[in-house]
CHARMM internal coordinates of N, CA and C (Angstrom, degrees):
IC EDIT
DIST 1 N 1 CA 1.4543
DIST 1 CA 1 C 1.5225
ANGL 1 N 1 CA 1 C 109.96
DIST 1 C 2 N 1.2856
ANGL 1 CA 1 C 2 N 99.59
DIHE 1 N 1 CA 1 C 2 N 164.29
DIST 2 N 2 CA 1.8541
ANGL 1 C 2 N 2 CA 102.46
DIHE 1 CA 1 C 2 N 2 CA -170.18
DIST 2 CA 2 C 1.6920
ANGL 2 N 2 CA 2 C 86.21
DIHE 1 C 2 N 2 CA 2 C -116.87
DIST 2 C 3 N 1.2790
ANGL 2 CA 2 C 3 N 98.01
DIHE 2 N 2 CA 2 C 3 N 164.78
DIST 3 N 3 CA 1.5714
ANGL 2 C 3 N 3 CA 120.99
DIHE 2 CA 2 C 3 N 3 CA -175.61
DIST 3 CA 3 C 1.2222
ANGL 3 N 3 CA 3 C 93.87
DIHE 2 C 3 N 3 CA 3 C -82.44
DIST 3 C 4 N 1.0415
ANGL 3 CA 3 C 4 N 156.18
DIHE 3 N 3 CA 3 C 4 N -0.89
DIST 4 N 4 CA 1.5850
ANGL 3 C 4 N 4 CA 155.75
DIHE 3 CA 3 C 4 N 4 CA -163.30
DIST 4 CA 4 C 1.7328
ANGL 4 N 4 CA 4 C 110.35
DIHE 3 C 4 N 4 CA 4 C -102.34
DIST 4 C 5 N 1.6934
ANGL 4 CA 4 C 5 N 94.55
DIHE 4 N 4 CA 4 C 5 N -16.79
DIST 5 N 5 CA 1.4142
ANGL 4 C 5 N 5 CA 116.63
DIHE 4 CA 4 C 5 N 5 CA -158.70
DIST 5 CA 5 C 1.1957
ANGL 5 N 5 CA 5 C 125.22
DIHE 4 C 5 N 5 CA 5 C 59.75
DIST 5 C 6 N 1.3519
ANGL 5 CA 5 C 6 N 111.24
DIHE 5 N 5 CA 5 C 6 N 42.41
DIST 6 N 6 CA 1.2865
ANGL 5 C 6 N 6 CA 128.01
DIHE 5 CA 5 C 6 N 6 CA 176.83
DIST 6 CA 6 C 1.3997
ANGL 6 N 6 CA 6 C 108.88
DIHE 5 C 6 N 6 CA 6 C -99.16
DIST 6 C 7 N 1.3577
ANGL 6 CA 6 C 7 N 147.41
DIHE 6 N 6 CA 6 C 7 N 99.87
DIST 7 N 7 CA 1.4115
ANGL 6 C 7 N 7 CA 160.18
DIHE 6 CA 6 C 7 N 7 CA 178.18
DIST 7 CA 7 C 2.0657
ANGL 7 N 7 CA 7 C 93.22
DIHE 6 C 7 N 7 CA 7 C -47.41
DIST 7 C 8 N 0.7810
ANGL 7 CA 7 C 8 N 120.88
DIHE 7 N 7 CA 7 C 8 N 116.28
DIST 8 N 8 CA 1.6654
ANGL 7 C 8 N 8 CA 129.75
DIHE 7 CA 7 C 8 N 8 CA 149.96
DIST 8 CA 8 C 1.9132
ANGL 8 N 8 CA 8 C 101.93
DIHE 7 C 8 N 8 CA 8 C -85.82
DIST 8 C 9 N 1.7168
ANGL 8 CA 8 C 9 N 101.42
DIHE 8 N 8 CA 8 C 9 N 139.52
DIST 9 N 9 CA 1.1193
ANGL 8 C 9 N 9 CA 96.93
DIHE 8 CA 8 C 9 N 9 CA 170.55
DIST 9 CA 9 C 1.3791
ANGL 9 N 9 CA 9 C 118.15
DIHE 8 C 9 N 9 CA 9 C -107.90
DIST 9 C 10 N 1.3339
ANGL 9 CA 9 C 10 N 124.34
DIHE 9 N 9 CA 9 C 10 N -163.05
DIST 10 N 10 CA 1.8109
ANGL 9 C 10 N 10 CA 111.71
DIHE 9 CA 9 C 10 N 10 CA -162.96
DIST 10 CA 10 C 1.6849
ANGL 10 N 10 CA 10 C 99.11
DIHE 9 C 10 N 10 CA 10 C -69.89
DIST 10 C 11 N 1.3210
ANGL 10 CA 10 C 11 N 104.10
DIHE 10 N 10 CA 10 C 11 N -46.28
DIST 11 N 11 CA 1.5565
ANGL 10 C 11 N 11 CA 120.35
DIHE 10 CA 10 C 11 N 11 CA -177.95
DIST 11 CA 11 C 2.0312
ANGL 11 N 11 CA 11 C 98.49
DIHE 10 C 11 N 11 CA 11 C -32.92
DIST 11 C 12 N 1.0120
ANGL 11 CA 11 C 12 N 106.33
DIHE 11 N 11 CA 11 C 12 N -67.05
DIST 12 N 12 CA 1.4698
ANGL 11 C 12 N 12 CA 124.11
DIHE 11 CA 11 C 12 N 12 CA -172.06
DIST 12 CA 12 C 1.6313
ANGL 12 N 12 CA 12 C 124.54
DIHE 11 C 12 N 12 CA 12 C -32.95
DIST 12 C 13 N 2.1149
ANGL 12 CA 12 C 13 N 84.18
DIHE 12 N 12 CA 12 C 13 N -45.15
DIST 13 N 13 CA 1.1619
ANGL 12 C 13 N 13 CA 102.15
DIHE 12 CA 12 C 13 N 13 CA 178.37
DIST 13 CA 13 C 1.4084
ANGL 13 N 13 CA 13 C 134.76
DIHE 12 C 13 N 13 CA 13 C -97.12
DIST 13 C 14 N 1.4936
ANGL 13 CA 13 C 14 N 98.10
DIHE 13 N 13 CA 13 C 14 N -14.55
DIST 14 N 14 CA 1.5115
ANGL 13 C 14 N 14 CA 112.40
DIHE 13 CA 13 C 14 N 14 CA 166.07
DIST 14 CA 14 C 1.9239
ANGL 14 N 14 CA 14 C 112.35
DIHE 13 C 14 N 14 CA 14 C -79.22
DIST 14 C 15 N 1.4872
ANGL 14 CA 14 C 15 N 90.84
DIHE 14 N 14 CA 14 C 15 N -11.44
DIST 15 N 15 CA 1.6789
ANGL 14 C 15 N 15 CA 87.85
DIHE 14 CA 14 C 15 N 15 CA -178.87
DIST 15 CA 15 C 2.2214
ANGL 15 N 15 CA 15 C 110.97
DIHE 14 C 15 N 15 CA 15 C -85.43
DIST 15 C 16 N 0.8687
ANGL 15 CA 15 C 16 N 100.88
DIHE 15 N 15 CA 15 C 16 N -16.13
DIST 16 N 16 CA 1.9001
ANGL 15 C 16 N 16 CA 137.55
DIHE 15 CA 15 C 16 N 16 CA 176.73
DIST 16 CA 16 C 1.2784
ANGL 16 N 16 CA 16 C 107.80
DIHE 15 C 16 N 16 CA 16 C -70.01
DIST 16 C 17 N 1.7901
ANGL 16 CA 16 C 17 N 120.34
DIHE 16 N 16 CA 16 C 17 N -23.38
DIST 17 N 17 CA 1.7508
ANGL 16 C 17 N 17 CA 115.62
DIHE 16 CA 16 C 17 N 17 CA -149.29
DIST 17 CA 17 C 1.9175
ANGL 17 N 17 CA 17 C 92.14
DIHE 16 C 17 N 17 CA 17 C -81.65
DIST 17 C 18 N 1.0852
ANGL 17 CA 17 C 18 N 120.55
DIHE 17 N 17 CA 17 C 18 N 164.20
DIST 18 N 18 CA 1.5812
ANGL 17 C 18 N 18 CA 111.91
DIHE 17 CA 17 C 18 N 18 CA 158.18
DIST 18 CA 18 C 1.2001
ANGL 18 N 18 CA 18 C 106.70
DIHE 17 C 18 N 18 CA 18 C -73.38
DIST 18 C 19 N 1.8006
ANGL 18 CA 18 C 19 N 99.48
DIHE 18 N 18 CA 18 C 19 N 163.26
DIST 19 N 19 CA 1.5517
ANGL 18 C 19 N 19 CA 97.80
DIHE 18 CA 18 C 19 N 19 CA -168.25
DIST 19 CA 19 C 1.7533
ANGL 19 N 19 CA 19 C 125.75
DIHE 18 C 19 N 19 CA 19 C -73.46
DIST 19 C 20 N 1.3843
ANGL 19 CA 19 C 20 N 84.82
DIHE 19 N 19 CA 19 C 20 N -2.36
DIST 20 N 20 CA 1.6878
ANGL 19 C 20 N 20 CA 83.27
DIHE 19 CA 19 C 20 N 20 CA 179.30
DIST 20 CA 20 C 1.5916
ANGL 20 N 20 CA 20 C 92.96
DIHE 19 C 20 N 20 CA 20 C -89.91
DIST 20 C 21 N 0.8516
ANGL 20 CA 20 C 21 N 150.34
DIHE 20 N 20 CA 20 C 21 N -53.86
DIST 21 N 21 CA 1.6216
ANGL 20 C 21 N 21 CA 141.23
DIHE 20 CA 20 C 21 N 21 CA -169.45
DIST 21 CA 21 C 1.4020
ANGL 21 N 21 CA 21 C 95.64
DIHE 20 C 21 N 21 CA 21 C -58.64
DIST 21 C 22 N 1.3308
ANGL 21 CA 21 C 22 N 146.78
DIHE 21 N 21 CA 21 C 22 N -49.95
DIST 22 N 22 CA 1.2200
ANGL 21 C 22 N 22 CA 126.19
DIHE 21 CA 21 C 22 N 22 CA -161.02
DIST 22 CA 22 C 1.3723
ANGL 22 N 22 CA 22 C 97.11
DIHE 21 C 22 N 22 CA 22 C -87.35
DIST 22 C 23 N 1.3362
ANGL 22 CA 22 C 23 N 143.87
DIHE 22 N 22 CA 22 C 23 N -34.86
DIST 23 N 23 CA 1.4120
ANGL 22 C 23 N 23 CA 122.76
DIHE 22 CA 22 C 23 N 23 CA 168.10
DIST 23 CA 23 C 1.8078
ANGL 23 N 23 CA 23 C 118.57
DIHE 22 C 23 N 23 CA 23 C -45.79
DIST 23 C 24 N 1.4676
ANGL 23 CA 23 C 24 N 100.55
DIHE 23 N 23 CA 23 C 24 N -37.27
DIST 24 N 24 CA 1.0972
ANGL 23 C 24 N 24 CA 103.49
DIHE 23 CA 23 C 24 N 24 CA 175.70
DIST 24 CA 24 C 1.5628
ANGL 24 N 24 CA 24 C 134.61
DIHE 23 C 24 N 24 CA 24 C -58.85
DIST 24 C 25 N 1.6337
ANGL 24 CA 24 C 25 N 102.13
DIHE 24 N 24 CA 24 C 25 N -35.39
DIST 25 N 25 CA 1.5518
ANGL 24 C 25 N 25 CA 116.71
DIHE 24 CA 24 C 25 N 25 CA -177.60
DIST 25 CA 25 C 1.6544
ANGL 25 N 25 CA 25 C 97.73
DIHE 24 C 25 N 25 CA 25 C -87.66
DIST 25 C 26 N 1.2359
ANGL 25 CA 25 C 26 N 124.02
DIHE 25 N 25 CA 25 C 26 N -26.00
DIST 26 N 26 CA 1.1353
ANGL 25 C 26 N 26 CA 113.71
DIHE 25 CA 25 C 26 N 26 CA -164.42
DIST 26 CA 26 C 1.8841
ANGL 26 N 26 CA 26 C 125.44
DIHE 25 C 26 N 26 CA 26 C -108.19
DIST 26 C 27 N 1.4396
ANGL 26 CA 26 C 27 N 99.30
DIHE 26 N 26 CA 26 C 27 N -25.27
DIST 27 N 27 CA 1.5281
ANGL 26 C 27 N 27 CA 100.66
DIHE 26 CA 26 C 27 N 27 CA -172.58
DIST 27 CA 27 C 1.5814
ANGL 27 N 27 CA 27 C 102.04
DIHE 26 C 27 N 27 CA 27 C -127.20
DIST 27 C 28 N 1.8245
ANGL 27 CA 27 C 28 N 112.86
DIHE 27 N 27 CA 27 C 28 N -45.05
DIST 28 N 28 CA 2.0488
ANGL 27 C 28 N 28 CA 91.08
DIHE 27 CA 27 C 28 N 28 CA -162.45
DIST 28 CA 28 C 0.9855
ANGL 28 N 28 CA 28 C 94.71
DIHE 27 C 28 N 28 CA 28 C -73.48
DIST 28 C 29 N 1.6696
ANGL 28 CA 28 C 29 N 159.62
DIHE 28 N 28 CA 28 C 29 N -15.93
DIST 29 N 29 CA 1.5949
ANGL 28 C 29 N 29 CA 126.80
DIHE 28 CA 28 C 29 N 29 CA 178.91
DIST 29 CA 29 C 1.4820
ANGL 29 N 29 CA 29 C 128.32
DIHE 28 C 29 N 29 CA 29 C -41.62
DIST 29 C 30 N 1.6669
ANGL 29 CA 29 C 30 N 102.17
DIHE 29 N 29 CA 29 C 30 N -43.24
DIST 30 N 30 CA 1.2874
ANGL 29 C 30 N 30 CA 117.86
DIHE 29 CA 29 C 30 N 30 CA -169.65
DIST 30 CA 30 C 1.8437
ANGL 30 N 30 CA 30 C 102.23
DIHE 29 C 30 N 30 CA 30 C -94.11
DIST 30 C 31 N 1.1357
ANGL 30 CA 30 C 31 N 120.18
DIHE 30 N 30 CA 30 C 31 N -36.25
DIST 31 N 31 CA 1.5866
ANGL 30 C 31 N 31 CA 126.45
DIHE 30 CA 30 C 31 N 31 CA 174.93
DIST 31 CA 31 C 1.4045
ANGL 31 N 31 CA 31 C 99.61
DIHE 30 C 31 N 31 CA 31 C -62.07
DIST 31 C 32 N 1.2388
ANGL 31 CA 31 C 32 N 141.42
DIHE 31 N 31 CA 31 C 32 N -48.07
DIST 32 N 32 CA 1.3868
ANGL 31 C 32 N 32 CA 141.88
DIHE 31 CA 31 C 32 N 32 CA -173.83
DIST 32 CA 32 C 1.7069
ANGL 32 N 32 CA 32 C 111.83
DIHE 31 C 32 N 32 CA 32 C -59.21
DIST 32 C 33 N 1.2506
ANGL 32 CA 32 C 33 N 86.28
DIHE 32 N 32 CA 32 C 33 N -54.67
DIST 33 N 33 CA 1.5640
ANGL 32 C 33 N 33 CA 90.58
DIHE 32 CA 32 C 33 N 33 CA 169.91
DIST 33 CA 33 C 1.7381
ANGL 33 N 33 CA 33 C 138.37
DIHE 32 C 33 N 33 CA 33 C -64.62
DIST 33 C 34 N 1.2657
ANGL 33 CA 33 C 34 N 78.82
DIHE 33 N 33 CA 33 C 34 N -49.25
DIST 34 N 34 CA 2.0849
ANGL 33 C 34 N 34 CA 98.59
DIHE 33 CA 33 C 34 N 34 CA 154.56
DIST 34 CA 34 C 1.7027
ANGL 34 N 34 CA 34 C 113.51
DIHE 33 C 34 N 34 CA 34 C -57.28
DIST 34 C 35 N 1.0243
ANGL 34 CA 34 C 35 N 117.08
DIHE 34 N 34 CA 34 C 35 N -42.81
DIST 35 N 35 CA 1.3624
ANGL 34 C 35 N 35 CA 127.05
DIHE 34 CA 34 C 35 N 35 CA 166.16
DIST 35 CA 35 C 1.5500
ANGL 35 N 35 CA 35 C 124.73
DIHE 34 C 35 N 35 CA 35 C -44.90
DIST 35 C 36 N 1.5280
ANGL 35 CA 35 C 36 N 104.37
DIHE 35 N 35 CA 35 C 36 N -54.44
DIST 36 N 36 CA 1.4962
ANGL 35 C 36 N 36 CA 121.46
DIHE 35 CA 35 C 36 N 36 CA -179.92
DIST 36 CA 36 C 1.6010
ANGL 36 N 36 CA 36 C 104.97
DIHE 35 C 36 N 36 CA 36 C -83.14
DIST 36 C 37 N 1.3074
ANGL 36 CA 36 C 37 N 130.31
DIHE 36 N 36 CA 36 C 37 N 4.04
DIST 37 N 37 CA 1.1190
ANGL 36 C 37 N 37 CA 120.14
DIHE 36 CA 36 C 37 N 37 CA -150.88
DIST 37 CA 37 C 1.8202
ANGL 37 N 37 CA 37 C 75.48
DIHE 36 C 37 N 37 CA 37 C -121.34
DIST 37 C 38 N 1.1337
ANGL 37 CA 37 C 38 N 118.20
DIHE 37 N 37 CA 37 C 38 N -62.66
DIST 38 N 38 CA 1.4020
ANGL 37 C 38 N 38 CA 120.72
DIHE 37 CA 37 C 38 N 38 CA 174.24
DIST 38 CA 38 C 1.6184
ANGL 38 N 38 CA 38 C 120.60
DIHE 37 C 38 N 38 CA 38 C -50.54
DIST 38 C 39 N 1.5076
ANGL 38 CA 38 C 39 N 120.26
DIHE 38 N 38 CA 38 C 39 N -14.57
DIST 39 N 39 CA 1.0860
ANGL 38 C 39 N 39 CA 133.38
DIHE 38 CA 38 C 39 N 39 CA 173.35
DIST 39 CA 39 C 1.7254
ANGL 39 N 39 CA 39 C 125.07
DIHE 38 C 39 N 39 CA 39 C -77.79
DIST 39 C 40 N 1.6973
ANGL 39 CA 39 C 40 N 74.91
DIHE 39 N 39 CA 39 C 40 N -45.91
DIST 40 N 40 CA 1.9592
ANGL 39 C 40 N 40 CA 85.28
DIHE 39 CA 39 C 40 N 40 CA 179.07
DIST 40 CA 40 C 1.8670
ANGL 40 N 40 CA 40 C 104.05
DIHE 39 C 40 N 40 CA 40 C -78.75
DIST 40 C 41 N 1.5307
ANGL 40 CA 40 C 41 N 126.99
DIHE 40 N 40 CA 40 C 41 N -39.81
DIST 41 N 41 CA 0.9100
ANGL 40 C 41 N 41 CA 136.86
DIHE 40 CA 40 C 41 N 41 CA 159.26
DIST 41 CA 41 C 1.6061
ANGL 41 N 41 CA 41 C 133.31
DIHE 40 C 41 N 41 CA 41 C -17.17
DIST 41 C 42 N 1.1367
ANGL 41 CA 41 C 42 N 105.76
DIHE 41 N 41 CA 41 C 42 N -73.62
DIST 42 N 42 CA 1.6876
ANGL 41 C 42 N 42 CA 159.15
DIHE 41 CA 41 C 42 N 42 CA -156.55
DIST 42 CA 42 C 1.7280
ANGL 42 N 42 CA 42 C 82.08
DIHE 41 C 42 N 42 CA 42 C 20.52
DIST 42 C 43 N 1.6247
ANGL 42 CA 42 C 43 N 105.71
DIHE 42 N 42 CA 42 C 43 N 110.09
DIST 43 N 43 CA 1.1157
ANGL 42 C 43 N 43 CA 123.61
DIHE 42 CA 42 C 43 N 43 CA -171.39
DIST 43 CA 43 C 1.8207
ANGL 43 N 43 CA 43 C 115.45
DIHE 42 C 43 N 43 CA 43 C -113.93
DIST 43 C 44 N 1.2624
ANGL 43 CA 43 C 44 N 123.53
DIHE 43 N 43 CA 43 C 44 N 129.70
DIST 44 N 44 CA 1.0128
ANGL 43 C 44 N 44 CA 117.41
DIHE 43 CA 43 C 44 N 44 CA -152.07
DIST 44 CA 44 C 1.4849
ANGL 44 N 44 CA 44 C 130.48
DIHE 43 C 44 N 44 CA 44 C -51.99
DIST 44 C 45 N 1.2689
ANGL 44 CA 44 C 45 N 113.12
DIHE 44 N 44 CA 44 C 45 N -28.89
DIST 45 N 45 CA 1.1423
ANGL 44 C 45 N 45 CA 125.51
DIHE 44 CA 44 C 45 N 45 CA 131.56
DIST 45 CA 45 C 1.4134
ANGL 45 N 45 CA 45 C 157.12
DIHE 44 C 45 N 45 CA 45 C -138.44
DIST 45 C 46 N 1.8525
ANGL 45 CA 45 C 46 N 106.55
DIHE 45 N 45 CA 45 C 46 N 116.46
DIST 46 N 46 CA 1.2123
ANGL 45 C 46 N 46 CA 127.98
DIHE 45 CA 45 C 46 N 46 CA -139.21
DIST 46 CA 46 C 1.7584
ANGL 46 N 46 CA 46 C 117.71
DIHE 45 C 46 N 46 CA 46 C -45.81
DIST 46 C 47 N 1.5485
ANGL 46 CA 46 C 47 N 96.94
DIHE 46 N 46 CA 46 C 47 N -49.41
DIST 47 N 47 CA 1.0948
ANGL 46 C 47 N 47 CA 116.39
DIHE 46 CA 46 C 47 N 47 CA -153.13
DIST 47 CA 47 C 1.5156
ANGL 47 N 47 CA 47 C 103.71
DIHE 46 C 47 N 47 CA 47 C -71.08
DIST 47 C 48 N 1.4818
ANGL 47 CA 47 C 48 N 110.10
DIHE 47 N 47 CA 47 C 48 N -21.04
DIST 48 N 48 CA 2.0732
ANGL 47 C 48 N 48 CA 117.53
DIHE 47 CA 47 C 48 N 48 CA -168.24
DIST 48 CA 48 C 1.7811
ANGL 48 N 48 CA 48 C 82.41
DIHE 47 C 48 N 48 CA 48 C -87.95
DIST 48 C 49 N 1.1673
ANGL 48 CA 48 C 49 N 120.68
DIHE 48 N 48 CA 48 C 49 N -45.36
DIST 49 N 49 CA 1.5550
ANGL 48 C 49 N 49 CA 119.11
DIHE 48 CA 48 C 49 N 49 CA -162.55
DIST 49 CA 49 C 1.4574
ANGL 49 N 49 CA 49 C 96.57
DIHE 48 C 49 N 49 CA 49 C -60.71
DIST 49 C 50 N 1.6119
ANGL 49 CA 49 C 50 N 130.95
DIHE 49 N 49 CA 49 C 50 N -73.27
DIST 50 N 50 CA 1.3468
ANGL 49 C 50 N 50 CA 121.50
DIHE 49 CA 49 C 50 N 50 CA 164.49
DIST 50 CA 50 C 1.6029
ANGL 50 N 50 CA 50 C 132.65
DIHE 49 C 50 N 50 CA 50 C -6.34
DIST 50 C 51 N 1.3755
ANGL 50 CA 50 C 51 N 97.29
DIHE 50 N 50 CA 50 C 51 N -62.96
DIST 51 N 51 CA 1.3122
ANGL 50 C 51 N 51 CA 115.34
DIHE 50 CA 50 C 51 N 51 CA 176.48
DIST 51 CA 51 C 1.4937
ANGL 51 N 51 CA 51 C 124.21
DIHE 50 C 51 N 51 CA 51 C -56.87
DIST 51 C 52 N 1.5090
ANGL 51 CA 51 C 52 N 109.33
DIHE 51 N 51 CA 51 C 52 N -26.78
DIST 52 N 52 CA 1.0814
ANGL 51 C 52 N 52 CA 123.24
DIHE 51 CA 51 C 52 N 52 CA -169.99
DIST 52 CA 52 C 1.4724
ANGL 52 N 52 CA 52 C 112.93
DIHE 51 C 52 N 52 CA 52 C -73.88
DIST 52 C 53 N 1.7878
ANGL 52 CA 52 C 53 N 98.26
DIHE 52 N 52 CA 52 C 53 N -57.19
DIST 53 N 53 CA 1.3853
ANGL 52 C 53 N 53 CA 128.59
DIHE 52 CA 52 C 53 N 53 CA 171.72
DIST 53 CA 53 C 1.6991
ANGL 53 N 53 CA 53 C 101.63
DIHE 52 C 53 N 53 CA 53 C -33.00
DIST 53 C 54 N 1.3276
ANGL 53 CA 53 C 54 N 106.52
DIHE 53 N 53 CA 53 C 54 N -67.04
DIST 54 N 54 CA 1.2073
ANGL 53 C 54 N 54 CA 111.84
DIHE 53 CA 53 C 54 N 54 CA -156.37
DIST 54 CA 54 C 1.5961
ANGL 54 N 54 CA 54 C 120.32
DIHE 53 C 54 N 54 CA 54 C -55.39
DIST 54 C 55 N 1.7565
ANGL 54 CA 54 C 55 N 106.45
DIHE 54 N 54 CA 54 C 55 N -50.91
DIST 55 N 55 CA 1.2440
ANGL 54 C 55 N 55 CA 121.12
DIHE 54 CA 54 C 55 N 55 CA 163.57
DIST 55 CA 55 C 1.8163
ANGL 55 N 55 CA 55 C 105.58
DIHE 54 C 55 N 55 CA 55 C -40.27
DIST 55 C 56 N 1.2312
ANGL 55 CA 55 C 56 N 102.31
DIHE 55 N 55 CA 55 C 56 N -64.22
DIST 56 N 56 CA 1.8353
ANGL 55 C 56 N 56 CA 107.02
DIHE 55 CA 55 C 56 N 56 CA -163.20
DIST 56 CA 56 C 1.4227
ANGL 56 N 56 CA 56 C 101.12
DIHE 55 C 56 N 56 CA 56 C -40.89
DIST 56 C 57 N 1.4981
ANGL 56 CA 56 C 57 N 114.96
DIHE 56 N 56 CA 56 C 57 N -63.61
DIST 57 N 57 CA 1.8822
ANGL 56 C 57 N 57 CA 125.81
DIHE 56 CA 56 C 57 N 57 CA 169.03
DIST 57 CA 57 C 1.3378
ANGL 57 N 57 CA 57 C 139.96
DIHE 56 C 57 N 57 CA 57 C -61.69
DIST 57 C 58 N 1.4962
ANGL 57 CA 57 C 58 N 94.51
DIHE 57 N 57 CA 57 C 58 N 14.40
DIST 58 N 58 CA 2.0907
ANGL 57 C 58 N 58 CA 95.09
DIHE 57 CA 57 C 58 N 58 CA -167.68
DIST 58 CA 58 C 1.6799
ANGL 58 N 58 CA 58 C 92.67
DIHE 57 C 58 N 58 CA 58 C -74.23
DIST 58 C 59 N 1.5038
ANGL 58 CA 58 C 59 N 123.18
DIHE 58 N 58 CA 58 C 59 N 3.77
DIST 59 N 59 CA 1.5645
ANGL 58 C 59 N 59 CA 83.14
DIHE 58 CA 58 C 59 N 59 CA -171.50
DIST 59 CA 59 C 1.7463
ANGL 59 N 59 CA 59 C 115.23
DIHE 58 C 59 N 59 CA 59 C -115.90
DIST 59 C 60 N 1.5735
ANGL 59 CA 59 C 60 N 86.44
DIHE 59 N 59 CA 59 C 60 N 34.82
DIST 60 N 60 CA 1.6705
ANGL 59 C 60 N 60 CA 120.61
DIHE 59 CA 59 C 60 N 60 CA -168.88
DIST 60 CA 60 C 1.7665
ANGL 60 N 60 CA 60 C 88.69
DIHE 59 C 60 N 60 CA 60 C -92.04
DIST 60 C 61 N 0.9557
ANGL 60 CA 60 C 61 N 134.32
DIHE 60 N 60 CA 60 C 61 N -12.88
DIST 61 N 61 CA 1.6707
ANGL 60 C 61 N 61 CA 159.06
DIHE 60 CA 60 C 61 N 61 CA -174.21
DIST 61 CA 61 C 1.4851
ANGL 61 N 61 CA 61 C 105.09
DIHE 60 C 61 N 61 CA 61 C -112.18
DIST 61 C 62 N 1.0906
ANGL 61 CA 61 C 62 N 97.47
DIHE 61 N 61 CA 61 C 62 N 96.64
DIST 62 N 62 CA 2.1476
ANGL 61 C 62 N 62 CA 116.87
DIHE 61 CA 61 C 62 N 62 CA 171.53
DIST 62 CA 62 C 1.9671
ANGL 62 N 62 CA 62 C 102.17
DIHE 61 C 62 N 62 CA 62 C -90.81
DIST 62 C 63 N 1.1737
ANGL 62 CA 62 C 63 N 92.59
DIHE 62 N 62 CA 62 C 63 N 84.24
DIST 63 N 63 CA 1.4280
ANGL 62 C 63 N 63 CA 111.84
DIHE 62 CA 62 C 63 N 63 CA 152.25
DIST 63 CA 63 C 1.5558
ANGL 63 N 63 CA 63 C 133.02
DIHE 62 C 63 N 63 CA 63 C -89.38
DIST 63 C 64 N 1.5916
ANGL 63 CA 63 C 64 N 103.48
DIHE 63 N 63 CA 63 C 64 N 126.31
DIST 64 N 64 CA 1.7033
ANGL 63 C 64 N 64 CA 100.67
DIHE 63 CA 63 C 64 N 64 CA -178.35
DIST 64 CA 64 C 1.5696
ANGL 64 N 64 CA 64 C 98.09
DIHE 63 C 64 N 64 CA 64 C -88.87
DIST 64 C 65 N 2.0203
ANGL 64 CA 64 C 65 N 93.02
DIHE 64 N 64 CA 64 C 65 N 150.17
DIST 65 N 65 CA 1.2813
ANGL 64 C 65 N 65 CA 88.39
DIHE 64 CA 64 C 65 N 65 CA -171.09
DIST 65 CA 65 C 1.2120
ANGL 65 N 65 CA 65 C 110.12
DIHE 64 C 65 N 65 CA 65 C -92.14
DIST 65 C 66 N 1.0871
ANGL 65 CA 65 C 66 N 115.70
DIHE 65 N 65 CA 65 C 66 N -177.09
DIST 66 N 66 CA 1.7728
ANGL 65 C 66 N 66 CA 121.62
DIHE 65 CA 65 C 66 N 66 CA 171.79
DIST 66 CA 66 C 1.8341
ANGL 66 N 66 CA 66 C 110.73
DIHE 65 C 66 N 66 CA 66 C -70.20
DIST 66 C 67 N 1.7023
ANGL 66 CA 66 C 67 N 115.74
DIHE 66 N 66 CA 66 C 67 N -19.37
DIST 67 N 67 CA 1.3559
ANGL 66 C 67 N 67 CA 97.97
DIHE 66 CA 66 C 67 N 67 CA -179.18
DIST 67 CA 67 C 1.3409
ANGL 67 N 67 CA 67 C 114.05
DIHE 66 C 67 N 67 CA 67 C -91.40
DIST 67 C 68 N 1.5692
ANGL 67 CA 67 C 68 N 117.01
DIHE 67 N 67 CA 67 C 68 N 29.96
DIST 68 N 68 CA 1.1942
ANGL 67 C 68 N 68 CA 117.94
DIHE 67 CA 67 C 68 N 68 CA -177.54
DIST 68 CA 68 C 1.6459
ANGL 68 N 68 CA 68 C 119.29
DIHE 67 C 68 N 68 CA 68 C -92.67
DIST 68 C 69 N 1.4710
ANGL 68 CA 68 C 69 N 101.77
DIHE 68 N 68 CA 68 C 69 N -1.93
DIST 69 N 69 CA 0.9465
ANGL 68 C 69 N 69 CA 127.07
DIHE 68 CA 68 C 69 N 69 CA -159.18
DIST 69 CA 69 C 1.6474
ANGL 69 N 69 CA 69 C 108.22
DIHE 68 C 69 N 69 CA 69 C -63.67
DIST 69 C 70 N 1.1721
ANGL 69 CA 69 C 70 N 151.73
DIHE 69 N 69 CA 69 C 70 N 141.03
DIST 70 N 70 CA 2.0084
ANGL 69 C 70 N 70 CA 157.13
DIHE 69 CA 69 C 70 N 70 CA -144.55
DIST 70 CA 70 C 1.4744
ANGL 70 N 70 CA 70 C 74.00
DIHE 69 C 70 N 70 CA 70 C -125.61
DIST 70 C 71 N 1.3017
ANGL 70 CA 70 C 71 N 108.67
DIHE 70 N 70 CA 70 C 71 N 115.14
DIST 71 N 71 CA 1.7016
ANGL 70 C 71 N 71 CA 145.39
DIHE 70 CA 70 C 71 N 71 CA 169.03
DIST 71 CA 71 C 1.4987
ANGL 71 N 71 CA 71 C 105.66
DIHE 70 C 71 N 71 CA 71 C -98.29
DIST 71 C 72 N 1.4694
ANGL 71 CA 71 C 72 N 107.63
DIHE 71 N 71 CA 71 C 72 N 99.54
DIST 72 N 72 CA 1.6655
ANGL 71 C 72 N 72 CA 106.19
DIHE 71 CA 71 C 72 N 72 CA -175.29
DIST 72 CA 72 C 1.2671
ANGL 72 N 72 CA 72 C 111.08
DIHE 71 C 72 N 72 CA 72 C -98.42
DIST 72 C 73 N 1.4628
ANGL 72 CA 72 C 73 N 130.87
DIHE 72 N 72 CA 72 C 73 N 128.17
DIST 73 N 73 CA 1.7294
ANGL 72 C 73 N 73 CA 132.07
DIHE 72 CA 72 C 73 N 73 CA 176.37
DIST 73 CA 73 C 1.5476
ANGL 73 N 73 CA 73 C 128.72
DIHE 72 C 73 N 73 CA 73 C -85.75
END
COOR INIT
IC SEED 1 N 1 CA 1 C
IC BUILD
C-alpha cells in the first residue's frame, strides 16, 4: 500500500522488483530446469525442445494478473 492510500496491486509490484529479482520470480525457475532437461537430453534440436519445455511448464510460475488491479471511481 502507498501512503496516499492508494492500494498497489501484486501486478504493480512485481513490475517495481529489480531486474534480477523479477527474472528470478518469474523466468530462471522454469529456464533452469528446461536447461538441465535439454542438457541430460541433448535433443536434436535444442532450442525448439527448450521452448517446448518452457511453454508445457509456464504454469509452475504464479503470476498476478494485471486484472487484479483496485479500479477507483
Amino acid at each position: 500500500m502507498t501512503r496516499s492510500g492508494e492500494e498497489e496491486c501484486e501486478w504493480d509490484l512485481m513490475q517495481k522488483l529489480p531486474d534480477n529479482e523479477y527474472m528470478q520470480k518469474c523466468i530462471l525457475p522454469v529456464l533452469y530446469q528446461g536447461m538441465r532437461v535439454v542438457d541430460f537430453e541433448r535433443p536434436p534440436v535444442p532450442l525448439e525442445a527448450l521452448a517446448l519445455f518452457l511453454l508445457k511448464h509456464q504454469d509452475q510460475i504464479k503470476l498476478p494478473s494485471k486484472e487484479q488491479k483496485v479500479e477507483k471511481d
